[in-house]
NUGU-679724 format. One line per 8 residues: number of its first residue (from 1); their letters; for each residue x, y, z of N, C-alpha, C. Coordinates in Angstrom, 1 decimal, padded with zeros to 4 digits. Each point is the difference from the previous one (the first is absolute). Layout:
NUM> A> X/Y/Z/X/Y/Z/X/Y/Z ~ ...;
END
This chain:
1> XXXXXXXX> -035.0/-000.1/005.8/001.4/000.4/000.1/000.2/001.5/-000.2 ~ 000.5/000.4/000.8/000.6/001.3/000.1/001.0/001.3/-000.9 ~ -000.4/000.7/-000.5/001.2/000.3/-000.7/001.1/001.0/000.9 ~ 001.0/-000.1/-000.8/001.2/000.9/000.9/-000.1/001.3/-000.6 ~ -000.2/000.8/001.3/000.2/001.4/-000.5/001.4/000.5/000.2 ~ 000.1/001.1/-001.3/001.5/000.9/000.3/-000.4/000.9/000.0 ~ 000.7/000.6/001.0/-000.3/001.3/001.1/001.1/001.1/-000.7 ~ 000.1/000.8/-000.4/001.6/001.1/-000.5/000.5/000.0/000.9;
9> XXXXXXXX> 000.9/000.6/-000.3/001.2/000.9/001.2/-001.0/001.4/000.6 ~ -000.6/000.4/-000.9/-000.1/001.2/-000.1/-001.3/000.5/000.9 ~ -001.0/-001.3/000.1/-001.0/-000.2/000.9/000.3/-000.3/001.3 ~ 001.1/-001.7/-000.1/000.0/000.8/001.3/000.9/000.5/000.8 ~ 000.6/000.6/-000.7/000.6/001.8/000.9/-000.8/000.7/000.3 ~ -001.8/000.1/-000.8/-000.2/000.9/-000.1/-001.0/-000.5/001.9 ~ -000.4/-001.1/-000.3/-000.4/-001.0/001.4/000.8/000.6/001.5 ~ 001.2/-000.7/-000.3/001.0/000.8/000.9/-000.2/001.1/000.6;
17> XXXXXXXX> 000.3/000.5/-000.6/-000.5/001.9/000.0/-001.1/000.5/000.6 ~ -001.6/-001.0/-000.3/-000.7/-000.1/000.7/-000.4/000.0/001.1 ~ 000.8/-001.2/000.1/000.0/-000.8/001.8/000.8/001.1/001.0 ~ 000.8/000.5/-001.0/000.8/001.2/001.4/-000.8/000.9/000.1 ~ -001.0/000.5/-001.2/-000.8/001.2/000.1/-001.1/-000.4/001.0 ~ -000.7/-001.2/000.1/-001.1/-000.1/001.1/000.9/-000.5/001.4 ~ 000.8/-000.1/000.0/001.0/-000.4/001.1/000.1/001.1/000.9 ~ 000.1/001.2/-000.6/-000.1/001.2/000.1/-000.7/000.4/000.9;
25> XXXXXXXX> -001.4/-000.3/-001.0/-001.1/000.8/000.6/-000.7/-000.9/001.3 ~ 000.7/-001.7/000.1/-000.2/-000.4/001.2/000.3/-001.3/000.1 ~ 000.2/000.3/001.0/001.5/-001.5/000.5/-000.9/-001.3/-000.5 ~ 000.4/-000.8/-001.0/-000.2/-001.5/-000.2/-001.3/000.3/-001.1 ~ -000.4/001.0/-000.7/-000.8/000.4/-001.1/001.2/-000.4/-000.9 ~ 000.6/000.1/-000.1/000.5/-000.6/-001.0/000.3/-001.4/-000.8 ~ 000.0/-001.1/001.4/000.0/-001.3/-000.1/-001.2/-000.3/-000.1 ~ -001.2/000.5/000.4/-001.5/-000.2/-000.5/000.2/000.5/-001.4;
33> XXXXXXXX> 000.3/000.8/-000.6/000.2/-000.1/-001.3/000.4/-000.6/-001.3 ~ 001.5/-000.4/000.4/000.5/-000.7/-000.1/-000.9/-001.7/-000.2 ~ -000.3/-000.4/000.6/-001.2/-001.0/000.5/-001.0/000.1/-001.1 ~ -000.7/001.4/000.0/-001.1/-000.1/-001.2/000.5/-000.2/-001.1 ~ 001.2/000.7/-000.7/000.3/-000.5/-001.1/000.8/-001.2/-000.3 ~ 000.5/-000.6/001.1/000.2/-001.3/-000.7/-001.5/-000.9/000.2 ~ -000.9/000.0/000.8/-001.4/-000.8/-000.6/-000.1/000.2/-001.3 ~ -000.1/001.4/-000.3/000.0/000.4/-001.2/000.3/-000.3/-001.5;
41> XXXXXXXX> 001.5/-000.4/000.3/000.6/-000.4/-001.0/000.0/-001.6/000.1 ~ -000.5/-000.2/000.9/-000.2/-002.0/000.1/-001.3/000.0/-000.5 ~ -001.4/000.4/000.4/-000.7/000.2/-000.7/-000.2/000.1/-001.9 ~ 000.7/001.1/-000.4/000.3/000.2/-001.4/000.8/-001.4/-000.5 ~ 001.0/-000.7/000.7/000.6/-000.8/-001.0/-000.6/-001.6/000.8 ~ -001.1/000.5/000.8/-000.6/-001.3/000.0/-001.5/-000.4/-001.5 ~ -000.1/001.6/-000.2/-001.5/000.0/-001.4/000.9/001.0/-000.2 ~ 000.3/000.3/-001.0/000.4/001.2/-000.6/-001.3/000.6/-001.1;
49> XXXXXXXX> -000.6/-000.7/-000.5/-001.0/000.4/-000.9/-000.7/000.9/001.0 ~ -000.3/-000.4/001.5/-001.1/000.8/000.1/000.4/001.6/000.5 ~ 001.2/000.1/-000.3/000.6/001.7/000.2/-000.2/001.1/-001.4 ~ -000.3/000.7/-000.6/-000.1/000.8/-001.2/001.5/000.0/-000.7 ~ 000.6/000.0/-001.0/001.2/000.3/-000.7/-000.2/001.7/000.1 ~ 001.2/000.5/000.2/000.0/001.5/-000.3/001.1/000.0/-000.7 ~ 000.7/-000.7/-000.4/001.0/000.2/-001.1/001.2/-001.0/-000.2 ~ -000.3/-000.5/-001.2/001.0/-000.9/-000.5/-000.9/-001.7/000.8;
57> XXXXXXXX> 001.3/-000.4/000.8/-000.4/-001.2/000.4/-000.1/000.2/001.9 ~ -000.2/001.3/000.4/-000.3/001.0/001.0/-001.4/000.0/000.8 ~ 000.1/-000.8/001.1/-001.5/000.0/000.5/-000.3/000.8/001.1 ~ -001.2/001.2/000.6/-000.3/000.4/001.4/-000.9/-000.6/001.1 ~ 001.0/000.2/000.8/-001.2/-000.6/001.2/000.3/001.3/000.9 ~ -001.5/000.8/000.3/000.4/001.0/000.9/-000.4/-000.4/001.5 ~ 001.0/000.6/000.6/000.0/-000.5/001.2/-001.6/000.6/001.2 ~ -000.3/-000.4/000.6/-001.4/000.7/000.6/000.6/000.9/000.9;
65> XXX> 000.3/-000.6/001.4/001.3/001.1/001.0/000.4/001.0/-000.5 ~ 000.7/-000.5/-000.6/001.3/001.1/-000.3/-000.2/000.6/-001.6 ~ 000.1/001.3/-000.5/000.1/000.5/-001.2/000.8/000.0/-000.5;
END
């Protein structure tokens, strides 16, 4: 069973913000991005152990594509 992640406000604004910035730099890079980070975060709150804690109850999964 799965746990539920909670995502801030503040993340993802900062996502958002993201997506327009590779949007940017080329048409539909952004919806590929978009895309990795939600594997991403389905991944994490499918095993959450196997991501590192960096603070508090705070886990990273760095994305490979995208920086």
């Amino acid at each position: 069973m799965s746990q539920r992640l909670l995502l801030r406000e503040e993340a993802q604004d900062e996502i958002s913000a993201a997506v327009a910035w590779y949007d940017e730099r080329s048409a539909g890079l952004g919806d590929a991005f978009l895309a990795e980070v939600r594997r991403g975060l389905q991944a994490i709150e499918d095993n959450p152990h196997r991501y590192p804690v960096i603070r508090g109850r705070t886990r990273r999964l760095v994305l490979r594509r995208f920086p």
